[in-house]
C-alpha positions in Angstrom: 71.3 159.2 79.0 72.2 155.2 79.4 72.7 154.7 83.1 74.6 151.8 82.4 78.1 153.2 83.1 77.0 155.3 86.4 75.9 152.0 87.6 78.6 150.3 87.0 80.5 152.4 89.0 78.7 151.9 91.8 79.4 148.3 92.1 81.9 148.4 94.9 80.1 150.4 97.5 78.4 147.8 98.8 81.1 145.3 99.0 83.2 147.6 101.3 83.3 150.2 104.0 81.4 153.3 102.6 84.1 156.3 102.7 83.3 159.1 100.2 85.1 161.7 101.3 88.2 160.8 99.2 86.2 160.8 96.2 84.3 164.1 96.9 88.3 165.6 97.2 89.0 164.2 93.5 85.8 165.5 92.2 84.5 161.9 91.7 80.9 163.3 92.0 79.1 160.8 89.8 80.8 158.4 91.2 79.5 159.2 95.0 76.3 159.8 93.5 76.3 156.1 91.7 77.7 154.8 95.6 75.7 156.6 97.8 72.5 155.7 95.6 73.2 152.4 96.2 74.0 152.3 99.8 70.7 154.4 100.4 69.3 151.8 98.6 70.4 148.8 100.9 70.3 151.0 103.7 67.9 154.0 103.7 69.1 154.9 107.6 72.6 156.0 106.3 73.5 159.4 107.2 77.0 159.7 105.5 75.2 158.1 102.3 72.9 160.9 102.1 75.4 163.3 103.1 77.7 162.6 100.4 74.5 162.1 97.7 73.6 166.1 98.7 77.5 167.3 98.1 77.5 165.4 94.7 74.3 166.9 93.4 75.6 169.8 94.5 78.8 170.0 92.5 76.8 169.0 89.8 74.5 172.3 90.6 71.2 170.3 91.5 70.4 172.7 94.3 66.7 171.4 95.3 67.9 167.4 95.2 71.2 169.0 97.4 68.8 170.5 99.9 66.6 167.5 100.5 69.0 165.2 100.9 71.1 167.3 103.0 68.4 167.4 105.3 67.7 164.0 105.3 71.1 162.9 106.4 70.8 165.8 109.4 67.3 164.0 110.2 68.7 160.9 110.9 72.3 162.3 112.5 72.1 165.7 113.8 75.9 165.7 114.9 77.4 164.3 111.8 79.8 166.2 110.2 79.2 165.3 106.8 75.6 166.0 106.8 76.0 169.8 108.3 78.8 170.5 105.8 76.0 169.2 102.9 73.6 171.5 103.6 75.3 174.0 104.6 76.8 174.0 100.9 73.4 173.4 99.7 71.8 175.9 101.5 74.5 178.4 100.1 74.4 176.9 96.7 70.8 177.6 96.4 70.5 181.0 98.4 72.6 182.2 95.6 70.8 180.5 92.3 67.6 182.5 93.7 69.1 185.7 93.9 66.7 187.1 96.1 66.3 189.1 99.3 64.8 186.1 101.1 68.0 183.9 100.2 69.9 186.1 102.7 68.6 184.2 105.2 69.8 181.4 103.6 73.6 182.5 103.5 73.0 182.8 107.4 71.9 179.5 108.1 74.7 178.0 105.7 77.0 179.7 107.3 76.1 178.2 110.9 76.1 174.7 109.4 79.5 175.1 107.7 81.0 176.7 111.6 79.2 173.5 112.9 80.3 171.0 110.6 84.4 172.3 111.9 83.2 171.9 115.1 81.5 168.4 115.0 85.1 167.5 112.6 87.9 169.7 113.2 89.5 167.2 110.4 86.9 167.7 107.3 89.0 170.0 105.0 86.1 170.8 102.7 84.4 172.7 105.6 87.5 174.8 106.7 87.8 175.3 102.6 83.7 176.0 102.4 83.9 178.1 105.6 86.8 180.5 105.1 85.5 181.1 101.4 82.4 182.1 103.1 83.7 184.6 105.2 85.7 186.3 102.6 83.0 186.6 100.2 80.1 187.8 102.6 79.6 191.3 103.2 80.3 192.8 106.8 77.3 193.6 107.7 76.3 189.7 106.8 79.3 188.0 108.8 82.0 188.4 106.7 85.5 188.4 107.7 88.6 188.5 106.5 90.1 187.9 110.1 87.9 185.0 110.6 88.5 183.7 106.7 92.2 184.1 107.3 91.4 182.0 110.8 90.0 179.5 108.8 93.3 178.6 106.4 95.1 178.7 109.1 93.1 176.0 110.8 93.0 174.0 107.7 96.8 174.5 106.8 97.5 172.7 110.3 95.3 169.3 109.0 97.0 170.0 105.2 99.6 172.5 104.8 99.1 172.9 100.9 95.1 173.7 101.3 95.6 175.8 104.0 98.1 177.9 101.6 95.5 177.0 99.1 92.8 178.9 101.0 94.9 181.6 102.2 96.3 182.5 98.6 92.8 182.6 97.6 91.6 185.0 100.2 94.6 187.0 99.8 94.1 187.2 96.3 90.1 188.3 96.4 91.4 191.0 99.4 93.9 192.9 96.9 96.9 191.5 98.1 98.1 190.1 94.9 102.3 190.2 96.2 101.1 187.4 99.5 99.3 185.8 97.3 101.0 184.5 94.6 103.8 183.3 97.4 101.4 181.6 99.0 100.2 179.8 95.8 103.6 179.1 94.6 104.0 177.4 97.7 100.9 175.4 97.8 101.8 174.5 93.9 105.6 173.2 94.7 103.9 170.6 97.8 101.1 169.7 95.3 101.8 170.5 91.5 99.4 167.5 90.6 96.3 168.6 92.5 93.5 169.8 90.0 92.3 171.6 93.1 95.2 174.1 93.4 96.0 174.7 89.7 92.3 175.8 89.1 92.6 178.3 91.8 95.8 179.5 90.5 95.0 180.0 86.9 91.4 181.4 88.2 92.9 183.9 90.2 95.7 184.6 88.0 92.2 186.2 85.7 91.1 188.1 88.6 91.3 191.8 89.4 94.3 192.0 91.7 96.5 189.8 89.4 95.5 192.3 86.9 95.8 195.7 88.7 99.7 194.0 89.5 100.5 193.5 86.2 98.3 194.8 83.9 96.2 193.3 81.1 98.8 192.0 79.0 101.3 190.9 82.2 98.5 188.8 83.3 97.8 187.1 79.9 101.3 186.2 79.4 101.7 184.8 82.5 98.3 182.7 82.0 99.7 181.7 79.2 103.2 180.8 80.7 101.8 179.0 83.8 99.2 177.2 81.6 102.6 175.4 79.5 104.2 174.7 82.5 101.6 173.1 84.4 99.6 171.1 81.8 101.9 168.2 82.3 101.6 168.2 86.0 97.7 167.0 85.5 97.1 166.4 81.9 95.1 162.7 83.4 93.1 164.6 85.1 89.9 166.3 83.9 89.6 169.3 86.1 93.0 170.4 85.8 93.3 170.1 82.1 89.6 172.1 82.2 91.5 175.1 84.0 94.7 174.8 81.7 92.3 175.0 78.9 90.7 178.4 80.0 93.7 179.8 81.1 94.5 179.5 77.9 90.9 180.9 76.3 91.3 183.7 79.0 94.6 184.8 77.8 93.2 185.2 74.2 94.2 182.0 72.5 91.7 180.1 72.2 92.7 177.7 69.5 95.7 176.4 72.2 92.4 176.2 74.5 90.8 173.7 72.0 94.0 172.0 71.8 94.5 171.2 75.0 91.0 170.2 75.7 90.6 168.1 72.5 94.0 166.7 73.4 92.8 165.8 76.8 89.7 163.5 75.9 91.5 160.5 75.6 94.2 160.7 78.5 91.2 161.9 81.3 89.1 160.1 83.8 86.1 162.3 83.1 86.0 163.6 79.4 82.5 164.7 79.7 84.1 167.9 81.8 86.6 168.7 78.3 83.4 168.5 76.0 81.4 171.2 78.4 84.9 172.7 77.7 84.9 172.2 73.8 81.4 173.6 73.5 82.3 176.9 75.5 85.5 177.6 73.7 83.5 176.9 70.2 81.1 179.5 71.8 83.4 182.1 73.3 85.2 182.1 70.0 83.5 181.2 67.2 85.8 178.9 66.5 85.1 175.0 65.5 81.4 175.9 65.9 80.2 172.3 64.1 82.6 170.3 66.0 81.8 172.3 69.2 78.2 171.4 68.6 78.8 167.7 68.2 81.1 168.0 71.6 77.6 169.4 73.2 75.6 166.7 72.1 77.7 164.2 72.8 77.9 165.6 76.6 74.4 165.8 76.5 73.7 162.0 75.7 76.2 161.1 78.7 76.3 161.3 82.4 78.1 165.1 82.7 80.6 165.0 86.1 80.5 167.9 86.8 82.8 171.2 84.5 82.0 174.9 84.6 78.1 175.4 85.3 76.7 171.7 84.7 74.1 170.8 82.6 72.6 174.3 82.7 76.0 175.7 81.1 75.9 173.2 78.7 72.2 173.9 76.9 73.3 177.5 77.3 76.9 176.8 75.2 75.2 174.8 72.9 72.4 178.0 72.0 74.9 180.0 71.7 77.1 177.5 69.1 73.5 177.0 67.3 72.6 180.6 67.2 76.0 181.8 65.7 75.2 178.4 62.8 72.0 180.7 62.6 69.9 177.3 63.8 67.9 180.3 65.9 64.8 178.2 66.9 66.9 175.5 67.8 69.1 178.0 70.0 66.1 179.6 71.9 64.7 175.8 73.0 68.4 175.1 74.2 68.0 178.9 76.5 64.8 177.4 77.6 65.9 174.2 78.4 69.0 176.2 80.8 66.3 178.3 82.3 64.2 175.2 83.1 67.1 173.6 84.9 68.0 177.1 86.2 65.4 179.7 85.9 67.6 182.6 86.8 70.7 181.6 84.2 71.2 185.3 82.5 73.3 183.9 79.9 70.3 181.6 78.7 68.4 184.9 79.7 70.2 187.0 77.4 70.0 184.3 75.0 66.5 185.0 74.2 66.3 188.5 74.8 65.2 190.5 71.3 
């Protein structure tokens, strides 16, 4: 990987004020990571530096470097928002790559970092977002709430009204209520048709089981496949959204108008390293373009990766799989291997090797 091009990113952080938060929003994470490096640098003492180094690596899925930084930047300022919103991400991030008892713990700790980090910044919309996610996902019996999840949108919706719709559509959604929720998407989508953010959790949801049970399997896909048309112009510059139009698309069973799109995308987005993680797991899912799909992997491989579905670890997976349907099998188990390495618990690398 030449680091040249991270580098040069990170050019400007030392000649003005040092305000990530913007950039974490947009998804920017290499480009925090290049910044904050070189802030820490210059100034090892930064807390927000180390803060916004520990929510890059962990968008990027680098649990353990998350962690340690994340706790770093608490070290040096307890109170600071930004550094109890990065570990408590981290801590959840990696509670649930170990997938054990012991990370149960975990969740709990992450989940009083995350209520502290609203606390210290009533204003920081990635902790309401982090927060009310939380407490719709976690079981009862481990503090989850829909009440309290529902609390949390509404807190957010008063500092942005089309992320608090955002996380109430989302939590409506993974509670059943499939009618309130697509309202409350349309709504967040009409204030912010542009935002990567929103259209991923649209077309994500739109594949999940209570968009389904309302319309049934073939309602759903055409409706992927309608919402994917109409929004692709909205945020065809943008990496992430084109991403999610792009599996909308693969989800709704067409995946050569996946590879379109994404193939399409390379050369209008700020981040094409997310549409070649993309390229290699449509070649995968469908056996389609399996030679091109494997030069897309490479490719992504020799460059810095921001971000996409899964990282790195999703990438040497996608790339087994292309080699192991070109029958390349030894070359496909070392590409598992090199997932598990990165993530030792990755079943699809897991299942990879299995006889």
């Amino acid at each position: 990987m030449n680091p040249l091009p991270v580098l040069l990113l990170a050019l400007p952080a030392l000649a003005q004020g040092f305000t990530p938060r913007a950039d974490l929003e947009a998804g920017f994470f290499l480009k925090v990571l290049a910044d904050s490096d070189v802030r820490i640098k210059a100034q090892p003492g930064d807390a927000l530096a180390w803060a916004a180094r520990s929510q890059a690596l962990a968008a990027l899925l680098r649990w353990p470097e998350s962690l340690a930084s994340a706790e770093r930047s608490v070290a040096l300022q307890p109170r600071l928002a930004d550094a109890l919103l990065a570990r408590g991400i981290a801590r959840a991030g990696f509670a649930v790559a170990q997938r054990n008892f012991g990370s149960l713990k975990a969740m709990g700790q992450a989940m009083d970092d995350l209520r502290a980090a609203t606390a210290a910044d009533p204003t920081l919309t990635r902790a309401w977002m982090s927060l009310g996610l939380a407490y719709q996902q976690l079981p009862g019996f481990f503090g989850g709430s829909t009440r309290k999840a529902l609390q949390c949108a509404e807190s957010l919706r008063r500092i942005s009204p089309p992320k608090g719709d955002l996380l109430e559509a989302i939590i409506r959604s993974m509670d059943g209520d499939w009618g309130h929720a697509e309202a409350l998407f349309q709504k967040a989508l009409l204030a912010a048709p542009w935002d990567p953010e929103v259209v991923t959790a649209w077309l994500e949801q739109l594949d999940e089981k209570a968009a389904l049970k309302a319309m049934g399997r073939e309602g759903k896909d055409a409706r992927l496949r309608t919402e994917a048309s109409r929004l692709l112009p909205m945020v065809q510059s943008r990496a992430k959204g084109v991403e999610a139009v792009s599996e909308a698309y693969l989800n709704a069973g067409n995946p050569e108008e996946a590879w379109k799109v994404a193939k399409a995308g390379l050369a209008e987005v700020e981040a094409p390293s997310i549409l070649r993680l993309q390229l290699a797991k449509v070649a995968a899912r469908s056996g389609l373009h399996l030679d091109e799909g494997l030069s897309y992997a490479d490719r992504a491989l020799r460059e810095p990766l921001e971000g996409g579905s899964g990282g790195l670890p999703a990438l040497h997976w996608r790339r087994g799989q292309i080699l192991k349907a070109l029958g390349r099998t030894a070359e496909a188990r070392a590409a598992a291997q090199a997932a598990l390495a990165m993530d030792p618990n990755h079943r699809g690398a897991q299942r990879l090797l299995a006889p």
